[in-house]
Rosetta silent file (secondary structure, phi, psi, omega in degrees, C-alpha in Angstrom):
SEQUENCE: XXXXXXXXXXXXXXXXXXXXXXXXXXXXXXXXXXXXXXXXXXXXXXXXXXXXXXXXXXXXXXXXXXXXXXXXXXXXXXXXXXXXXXXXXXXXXXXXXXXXX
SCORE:     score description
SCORE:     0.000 S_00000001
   1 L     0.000  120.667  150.714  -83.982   -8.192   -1.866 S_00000001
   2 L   -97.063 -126.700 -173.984  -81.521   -6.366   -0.764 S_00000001
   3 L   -85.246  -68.417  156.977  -78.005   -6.162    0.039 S_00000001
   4 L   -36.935   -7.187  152.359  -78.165   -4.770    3.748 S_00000001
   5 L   -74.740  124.423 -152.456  -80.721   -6.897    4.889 S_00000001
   6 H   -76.036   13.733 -166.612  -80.554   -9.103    7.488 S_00000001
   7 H   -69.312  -47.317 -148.685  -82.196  -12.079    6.215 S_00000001
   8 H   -75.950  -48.727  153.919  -78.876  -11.806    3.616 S_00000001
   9 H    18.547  -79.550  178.935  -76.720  -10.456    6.211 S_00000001
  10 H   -54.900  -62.485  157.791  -77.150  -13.858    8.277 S_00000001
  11 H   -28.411  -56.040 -176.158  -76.852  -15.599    5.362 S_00000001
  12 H   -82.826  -13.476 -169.497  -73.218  -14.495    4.418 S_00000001
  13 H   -90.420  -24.738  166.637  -72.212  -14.889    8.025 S_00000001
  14 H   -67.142  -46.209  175.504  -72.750  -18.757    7.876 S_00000001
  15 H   -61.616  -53.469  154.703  -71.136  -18.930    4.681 S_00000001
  16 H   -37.345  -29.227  176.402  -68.286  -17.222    6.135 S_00000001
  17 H   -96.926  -25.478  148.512  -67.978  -19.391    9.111 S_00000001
  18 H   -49.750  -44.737  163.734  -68.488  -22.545    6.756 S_00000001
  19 H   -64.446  -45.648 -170.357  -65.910  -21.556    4.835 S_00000001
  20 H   -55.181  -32.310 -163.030  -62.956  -20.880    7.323 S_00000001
  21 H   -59.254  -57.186  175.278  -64.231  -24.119    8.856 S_00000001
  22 H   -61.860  -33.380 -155.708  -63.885  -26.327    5.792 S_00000001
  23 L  -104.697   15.921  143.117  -60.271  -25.231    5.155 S_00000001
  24 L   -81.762  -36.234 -178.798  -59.358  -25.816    9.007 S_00000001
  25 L   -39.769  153.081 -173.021  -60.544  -29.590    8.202 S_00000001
  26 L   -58.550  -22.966 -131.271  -58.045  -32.313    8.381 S_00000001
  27 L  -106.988  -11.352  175.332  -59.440  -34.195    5.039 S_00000001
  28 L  -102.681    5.949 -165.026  -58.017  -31.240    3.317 S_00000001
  29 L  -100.388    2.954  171.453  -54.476  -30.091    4.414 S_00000001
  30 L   -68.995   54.626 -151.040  -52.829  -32.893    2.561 S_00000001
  31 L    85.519   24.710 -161.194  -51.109  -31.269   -0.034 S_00000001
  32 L  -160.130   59.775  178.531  -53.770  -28.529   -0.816 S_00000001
  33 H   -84.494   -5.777 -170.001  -52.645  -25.328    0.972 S_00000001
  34 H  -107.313    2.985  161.174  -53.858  -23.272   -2.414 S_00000001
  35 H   -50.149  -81.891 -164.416  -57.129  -25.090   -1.462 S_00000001
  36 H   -69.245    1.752  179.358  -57.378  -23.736    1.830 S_00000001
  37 H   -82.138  -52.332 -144.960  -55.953  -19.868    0.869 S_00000001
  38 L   -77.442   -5.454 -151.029  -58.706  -19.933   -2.162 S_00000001
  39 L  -118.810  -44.740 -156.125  -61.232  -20.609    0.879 S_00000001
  40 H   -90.830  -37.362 -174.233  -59.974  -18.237    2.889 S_00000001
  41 H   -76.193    9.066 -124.904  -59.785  -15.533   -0.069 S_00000001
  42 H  -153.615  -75.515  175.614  -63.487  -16.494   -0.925 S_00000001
  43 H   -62.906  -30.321  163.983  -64.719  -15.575    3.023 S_00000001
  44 L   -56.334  -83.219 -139.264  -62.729  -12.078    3.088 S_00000001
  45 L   -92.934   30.338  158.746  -64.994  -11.218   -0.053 S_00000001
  46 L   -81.722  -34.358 -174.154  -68.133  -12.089    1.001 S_00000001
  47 L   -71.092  -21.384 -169.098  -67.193  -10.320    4.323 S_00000001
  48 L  -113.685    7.385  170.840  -66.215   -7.143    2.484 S_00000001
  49 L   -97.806  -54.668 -167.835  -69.236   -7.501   -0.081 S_00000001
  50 L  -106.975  -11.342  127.410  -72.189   -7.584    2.125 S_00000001
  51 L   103.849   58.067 -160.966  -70.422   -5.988    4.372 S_00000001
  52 L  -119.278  137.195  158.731  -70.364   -8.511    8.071 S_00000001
  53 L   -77.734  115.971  155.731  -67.642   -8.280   10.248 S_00000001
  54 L   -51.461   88.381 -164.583  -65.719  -11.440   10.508 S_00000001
  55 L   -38.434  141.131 -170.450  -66.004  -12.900   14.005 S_00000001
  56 H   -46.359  -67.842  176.986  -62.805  -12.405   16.056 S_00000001
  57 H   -40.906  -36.872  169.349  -61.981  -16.326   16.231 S_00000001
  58 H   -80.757  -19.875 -164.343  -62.162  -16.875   12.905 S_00000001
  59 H   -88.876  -43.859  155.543  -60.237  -13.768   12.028 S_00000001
  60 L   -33.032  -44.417  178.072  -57.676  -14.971   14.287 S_00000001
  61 L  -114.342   50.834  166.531  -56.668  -18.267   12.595 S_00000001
  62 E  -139.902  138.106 -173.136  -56.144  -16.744    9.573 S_00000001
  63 L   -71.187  157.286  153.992  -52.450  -15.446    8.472 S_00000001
  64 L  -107.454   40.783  176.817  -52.026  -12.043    7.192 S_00000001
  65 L   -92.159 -105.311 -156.928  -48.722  -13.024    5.322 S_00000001
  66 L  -101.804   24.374 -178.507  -49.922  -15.216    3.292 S_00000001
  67 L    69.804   17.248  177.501  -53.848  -15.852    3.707 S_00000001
  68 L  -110.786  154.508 -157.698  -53.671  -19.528    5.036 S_00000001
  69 E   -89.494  125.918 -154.145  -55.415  -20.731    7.750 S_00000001
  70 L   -89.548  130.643  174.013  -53.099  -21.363   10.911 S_00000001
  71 L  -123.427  133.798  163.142  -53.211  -25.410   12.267 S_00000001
  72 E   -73.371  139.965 -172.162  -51.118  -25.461   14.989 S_00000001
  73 L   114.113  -93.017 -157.424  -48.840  -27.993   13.997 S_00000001
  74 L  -102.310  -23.374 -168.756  -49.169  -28.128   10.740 S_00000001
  75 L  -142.223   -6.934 -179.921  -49.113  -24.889    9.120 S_00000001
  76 E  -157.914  167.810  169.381  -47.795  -22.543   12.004 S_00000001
  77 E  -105.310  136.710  155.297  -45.986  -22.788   15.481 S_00000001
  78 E   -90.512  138.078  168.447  -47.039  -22.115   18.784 S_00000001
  79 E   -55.458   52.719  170.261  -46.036  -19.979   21.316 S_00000001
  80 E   -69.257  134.575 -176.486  -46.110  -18.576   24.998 S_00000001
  81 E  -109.654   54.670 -175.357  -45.348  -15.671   25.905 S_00000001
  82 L   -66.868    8.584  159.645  -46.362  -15.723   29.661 S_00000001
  83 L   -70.504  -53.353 -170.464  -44.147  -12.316   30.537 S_00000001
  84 L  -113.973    8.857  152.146  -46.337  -10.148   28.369 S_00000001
  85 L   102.041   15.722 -167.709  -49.606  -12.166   28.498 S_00000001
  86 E  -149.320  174.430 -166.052  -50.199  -13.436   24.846 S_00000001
  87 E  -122.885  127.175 -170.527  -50.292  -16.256   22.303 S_00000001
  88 E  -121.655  115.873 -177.715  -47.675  -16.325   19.470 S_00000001
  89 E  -110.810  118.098  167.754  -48.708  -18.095   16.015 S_00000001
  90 E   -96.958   96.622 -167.552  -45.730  -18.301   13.660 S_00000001
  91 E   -46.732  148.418  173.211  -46.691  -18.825   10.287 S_00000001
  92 L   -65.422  -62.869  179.498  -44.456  -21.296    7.336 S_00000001
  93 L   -49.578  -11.672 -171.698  -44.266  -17.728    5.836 S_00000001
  94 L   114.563  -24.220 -158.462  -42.739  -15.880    8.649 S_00000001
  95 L   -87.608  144.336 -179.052  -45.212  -13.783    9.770 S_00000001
  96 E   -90.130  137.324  146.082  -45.940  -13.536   13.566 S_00000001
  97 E   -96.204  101.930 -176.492  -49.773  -13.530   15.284 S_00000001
  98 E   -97.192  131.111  147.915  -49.921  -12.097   18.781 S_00000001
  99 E  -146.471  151.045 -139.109  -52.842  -12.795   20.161 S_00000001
 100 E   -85.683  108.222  174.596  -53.869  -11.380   23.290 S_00000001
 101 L  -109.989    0.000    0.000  -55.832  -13.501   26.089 S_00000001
């Protein structure tokens, strides 16, 4: 079979979305942030192997500091910005997410 088909395609796009998913779960954020990076680091290179675009939402809640997956809350801060129109995720590393609604 090959790579570019869309049976496999389909395939990698669940598995991407399965992954991001488990390492937003709750049962896992207890101590086990190198959990949820290794998760997250796992779904980039399936997405860059077969070669699927990561859906915007999931692409969203993910930092691009430091790869971990943003819980409001827990692993980043939220924001409004209601002057300029957008949603501000601040990461435990520093790094800012604008994103635009």
């Amino acid at each position: 079979m090959k790579k570019g088909s869309q049976f496999v395609k389909e395939i990698a796009a669940e598995r991407i979305e399965g992954l991001i998913e488990l390492a937003k779960s709750r049962e896992i954020t207890c101590g086990s942030q190198a959990f949820r990076k290794r998760y997250v680091e796992i779904a980039r290179s399936i997405s860059r192997h077969y070669k699927v675009k990561m859906p915007k939402r999931l692409k969203d809640s993910i930092c691009k500091g430091c790869g971990d997956v943003l819980i409001p809350g827990e692993t980043c801060t939220v924001r409004l910005s209601s002057s300029k129109g957008y949603i501000v995720y601040k990461c435990a590393c520093g790094a800012e997410r604008h994103i635009f609604r």
